[in-house]
C-alpha positions in Angstrom: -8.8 9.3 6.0 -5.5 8.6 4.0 -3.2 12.5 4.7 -1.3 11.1 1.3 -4.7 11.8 -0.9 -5.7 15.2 1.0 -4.2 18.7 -0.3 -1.3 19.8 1.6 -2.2 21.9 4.2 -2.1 25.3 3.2 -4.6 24.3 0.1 -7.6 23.0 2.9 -8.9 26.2 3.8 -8.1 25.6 7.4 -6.9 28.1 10.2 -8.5 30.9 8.5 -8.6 32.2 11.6 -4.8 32.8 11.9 -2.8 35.9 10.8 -1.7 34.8 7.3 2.5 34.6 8.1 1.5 32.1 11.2 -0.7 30.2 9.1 1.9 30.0 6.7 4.4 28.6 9.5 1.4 26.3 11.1 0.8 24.6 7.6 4.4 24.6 7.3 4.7 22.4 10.6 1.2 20.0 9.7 3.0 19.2 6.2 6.2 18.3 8.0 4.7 16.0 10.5 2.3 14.5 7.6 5.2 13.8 5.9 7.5 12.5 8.2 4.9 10.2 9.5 4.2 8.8 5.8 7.8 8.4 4.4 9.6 7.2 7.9 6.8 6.6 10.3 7.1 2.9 9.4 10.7 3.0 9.7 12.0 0.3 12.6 14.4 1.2 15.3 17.4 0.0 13.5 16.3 1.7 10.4 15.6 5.1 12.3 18.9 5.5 13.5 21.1 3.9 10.5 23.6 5.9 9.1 24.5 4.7 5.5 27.7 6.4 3.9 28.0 8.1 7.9 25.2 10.4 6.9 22.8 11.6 9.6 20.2 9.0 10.8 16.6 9.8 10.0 16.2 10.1 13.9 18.3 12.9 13.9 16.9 14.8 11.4 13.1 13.9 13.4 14.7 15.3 17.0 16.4 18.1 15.2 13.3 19.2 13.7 11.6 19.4 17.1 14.4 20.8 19.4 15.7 23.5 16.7 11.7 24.4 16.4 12.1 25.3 20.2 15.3 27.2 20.2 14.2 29.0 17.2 10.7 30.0 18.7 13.2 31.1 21.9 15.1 33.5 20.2 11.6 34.7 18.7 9.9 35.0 22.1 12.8 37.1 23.0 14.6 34.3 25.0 18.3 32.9 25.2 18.6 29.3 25.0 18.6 27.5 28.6 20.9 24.8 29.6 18.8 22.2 29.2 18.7 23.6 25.3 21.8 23.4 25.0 22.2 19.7 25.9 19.5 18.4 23.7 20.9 20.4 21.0 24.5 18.4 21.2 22.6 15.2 22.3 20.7 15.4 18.5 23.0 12.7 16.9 22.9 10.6 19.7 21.8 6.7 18.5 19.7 4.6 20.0 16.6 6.1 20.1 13.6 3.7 20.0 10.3 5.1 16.8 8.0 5.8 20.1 10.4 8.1 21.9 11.7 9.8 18.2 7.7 10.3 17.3 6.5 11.3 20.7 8.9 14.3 20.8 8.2 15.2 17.8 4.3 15.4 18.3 4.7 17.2 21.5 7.1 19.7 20.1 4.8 20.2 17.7 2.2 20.6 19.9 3.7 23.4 22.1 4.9 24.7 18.6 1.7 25.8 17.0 0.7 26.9 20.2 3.7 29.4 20.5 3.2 30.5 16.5 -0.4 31.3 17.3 0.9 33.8 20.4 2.7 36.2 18.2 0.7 39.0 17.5 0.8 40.2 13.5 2.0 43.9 14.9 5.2 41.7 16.9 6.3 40.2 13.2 8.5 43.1 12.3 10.8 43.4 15.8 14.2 43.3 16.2 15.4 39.9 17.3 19.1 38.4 17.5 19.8 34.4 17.1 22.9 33.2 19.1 26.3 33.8 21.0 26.9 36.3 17.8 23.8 38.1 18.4 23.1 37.6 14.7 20.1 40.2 13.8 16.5 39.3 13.0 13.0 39.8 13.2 10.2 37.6 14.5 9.2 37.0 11.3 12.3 36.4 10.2 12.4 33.7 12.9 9.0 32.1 12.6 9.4 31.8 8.6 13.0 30.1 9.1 11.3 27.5 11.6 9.1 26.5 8.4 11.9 26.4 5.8 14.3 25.0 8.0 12.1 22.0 9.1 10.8 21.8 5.4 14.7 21.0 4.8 15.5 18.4 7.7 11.9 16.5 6.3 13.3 16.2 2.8 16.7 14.8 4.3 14.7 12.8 6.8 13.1 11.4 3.4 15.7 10.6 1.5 17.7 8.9 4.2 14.7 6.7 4.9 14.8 5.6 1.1 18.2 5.0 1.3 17.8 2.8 4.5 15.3 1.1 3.0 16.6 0.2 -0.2 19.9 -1.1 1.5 17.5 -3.5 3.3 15.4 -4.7 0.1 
C-alpha cells in the first residue's frame, strides 16, 4: 500500500493500546520514518551526503535523528550518555555514508525506540530528569515529547535538503 495516500499516523486508530503521550511520541517516530523514506529514500549516495551552500547533508540529518533519539531516551531512562554515545554524536557529520548503512540505522534506532517509549509507565511521565554536562532540568515527558518534535524538525530539514540536492542535479 502507498504510506503517501494513508492518514498520518496518529489519524489510523492504531496503538490504542498505548498511554496517549507515548502514542503521541510513537506516531511521532512512524511519521518521521514514512517521511524520510518517501522524500529522501530514493536519494543516491552522492546525493545523501551532498552539502549544497555547506549546509548539513540529508545523511546527517537521518543519523542525527536516530543517535539523538537514543541519547534523548538515555537521559529519560535516567542514564548519562556512554562513550560510545559520545563518539557517534561528533561522528554525525561525517561523509561518506552509503543509503543502506544511513537507512539501516535509522530503522533499527527506531526499532529499539518504540520499544523504549512503550516501557515508560504513564505514572513515570511527570519525574524529575536532567539532560547534559549542565544537568539541565526536565521531566520524562518533557524528554519523550522533545524526541518527537526534535526529529519532526531534522525530517523537515532532511526534506528540504533532499529538494535542494535534487534540483541542483535536474
Amino acid at each position: 500500500m502507498d504510506k503517501s495516500k494513508l492518514p498520518e499516523p496518529w489519524l489510523r486508530g492504531t496503538l490504542t493500546e498505548v498511554s496517549p503521550v507515548q502514542r503521541a511520541i510513537l506516531h511521532a517516530l512512524e511519521l518521521a520514518k514514512e517521511d524520510l523514506d518517501l522524500w529522501c529514500g530514493e536519494l543516491n549516495d552522492d546525493e545523501l551526503n551532498a552539502r549544497p551552500a555547506n549546509i548539513a547533508s540529508v545523511a546527517f540529518h537521518i543519523r542525527h535523528i536516530a543517535r539523538s533519539t537514543d541519547r534523548l531516551l538515555t537521559y529519560a531512562e535516567s542514564g548519562t550518555l556512554s562513550p560510545e554515545q559520545i563518539s557517534e554524536m561528533k561522528a554525525e557529520m561525517s561523509q561518506g555514508a552509503t543509503r543502506e548503512q544511513i537507512f539501516a540505522e535509522l530503522s533499527d534506532s527506531l526499532k529499539k525506540s518504540i520499544a523504549r517509549v512503550k516501557s515508560f509507565t504513564e505514572g513515570s511521565l511527570s519525574e524529575s530528569r536532567t539532560v547534559g554536562r549542565q544537568q539541565m532540568p526536565t521531566t520524562v515527558a518533557g524528554l519523550l515529547v522533545h524526541v518527537a518534535d526534535h526529529a519532526q524538525r531534522h525530517v523537515g530539514q532532511a526534506i528540504i535538503t533532499a529538494k535542494v540536492v535534487k534540483g541542483l542535479g535536474s
